[in-house]
C-alpha positions as CSV (number, residue, x, y, z in Angstrom):
1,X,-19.6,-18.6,44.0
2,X,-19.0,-14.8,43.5
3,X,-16.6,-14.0,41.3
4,X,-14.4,-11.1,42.6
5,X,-14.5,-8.2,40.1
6,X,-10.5,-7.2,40.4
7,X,-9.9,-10.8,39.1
8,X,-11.8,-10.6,36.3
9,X,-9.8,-10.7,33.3
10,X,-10.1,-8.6,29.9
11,X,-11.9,-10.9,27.6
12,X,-14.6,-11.6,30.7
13,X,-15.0,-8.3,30.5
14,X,-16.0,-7.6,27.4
15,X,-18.1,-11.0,28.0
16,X,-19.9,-9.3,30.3
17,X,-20.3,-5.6,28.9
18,X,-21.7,-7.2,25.4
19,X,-24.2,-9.3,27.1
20,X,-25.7,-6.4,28.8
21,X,-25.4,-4.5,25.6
22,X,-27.6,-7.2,23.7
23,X,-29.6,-7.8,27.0
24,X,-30.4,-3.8,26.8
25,X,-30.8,-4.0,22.5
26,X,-33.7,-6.9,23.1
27,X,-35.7,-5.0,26.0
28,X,-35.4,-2.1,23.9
29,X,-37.2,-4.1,20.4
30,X,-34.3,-3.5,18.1
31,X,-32.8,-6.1,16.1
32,X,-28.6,-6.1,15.7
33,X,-29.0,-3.9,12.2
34,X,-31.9,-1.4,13.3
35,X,-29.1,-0.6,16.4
36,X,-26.1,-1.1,14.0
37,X,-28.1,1.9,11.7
38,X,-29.5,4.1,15.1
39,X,-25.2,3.7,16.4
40,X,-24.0,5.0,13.1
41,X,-21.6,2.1,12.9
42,X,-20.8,-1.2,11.1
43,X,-23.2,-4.4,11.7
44,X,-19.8,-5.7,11.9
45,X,-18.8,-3.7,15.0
46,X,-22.1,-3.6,16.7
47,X,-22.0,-8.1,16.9
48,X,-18.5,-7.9,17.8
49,X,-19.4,-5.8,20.9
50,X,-22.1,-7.8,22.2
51,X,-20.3,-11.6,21.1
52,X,-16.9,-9.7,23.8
53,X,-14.7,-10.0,21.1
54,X,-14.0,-5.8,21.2
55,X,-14.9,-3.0,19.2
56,X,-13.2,0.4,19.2
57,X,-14.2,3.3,22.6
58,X,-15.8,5.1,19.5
59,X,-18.4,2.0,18.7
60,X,-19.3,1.6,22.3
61,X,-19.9,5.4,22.9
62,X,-22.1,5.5,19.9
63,X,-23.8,2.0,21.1
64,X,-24.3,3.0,24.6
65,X,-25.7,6.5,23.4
66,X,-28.2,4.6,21.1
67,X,-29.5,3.0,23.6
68,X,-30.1,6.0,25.7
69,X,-27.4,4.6,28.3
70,X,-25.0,7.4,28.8
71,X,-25.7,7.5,32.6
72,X,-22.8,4.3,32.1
73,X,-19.9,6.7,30.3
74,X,-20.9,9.2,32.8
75,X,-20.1,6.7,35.6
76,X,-17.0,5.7,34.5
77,X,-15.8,9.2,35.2
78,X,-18.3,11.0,37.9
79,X,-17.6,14.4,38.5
80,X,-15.3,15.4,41.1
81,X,-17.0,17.4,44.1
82,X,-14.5,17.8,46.5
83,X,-11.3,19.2,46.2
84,X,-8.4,16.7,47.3
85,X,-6.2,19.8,48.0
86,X,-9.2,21.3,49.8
87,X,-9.3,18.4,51.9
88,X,-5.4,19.0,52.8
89,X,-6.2,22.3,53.6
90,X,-8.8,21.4,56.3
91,X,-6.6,18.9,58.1
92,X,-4.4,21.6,59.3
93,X,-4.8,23.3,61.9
94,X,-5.5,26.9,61.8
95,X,-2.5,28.1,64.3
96,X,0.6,29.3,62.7
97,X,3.2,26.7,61.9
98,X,6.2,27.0,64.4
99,X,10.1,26.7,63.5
100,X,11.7,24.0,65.1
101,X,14.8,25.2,65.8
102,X,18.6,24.0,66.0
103,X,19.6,23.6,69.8
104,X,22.6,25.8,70.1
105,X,25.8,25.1,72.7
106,X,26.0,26.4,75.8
107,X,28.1,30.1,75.7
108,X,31.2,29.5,77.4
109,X,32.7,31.5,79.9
């Protein structure tokens, strides 16, 4: 049964993101304290991350960039290429704009 991401909840996220960080400590050969040391943070830290109880941003930056993983923090926030006013700007169309203007009464006489 797939589990729809949107309806995943905070804790099963962090679930999930420390499993892959351990999954990605064991391929790489490094035990919890060589990682801990590499990270420049606590052992402390480094087992709450992977056991999804939390750790601070600053933790998981330094974990992820120990790992040699920072193609993840540079997905959270990909580069923007296109221009959403740009975008506006090519929807119109290249003809003037025209006034719309207020009927006006017939002139007597």
């Amino acid at each position: 049964m797939a589990v729809d991401e949107n309806q995943r909840s905070t804790e099963e996220w962090e679930a999930r993101l420390g499993a892959e960080l351990r999954a990605l400590r064991i391929a790489a050969d490094l035990d919890q304290v060589e990682l801990a040391r590499r990270a420049d943070i606590s052992l402390g830290a480094l087992k709450n991350l992977e056991s999804g109880r939390g750790s601070t941003l600053r933790s998981l930056v330094r974990v992820v960039r120990a790992l040699g993983r920072s193609d993840w923090i540079d997905s959270l926030a990909p580069p923007i290429t296109v221009s959403p006013l740009a975008m506006l700007g090519t929807r119109r169309s290249s003809a003037p704009r025209q006034r719309v203007g207020r009927r006006r009464a017939p002139a007597e006489g």
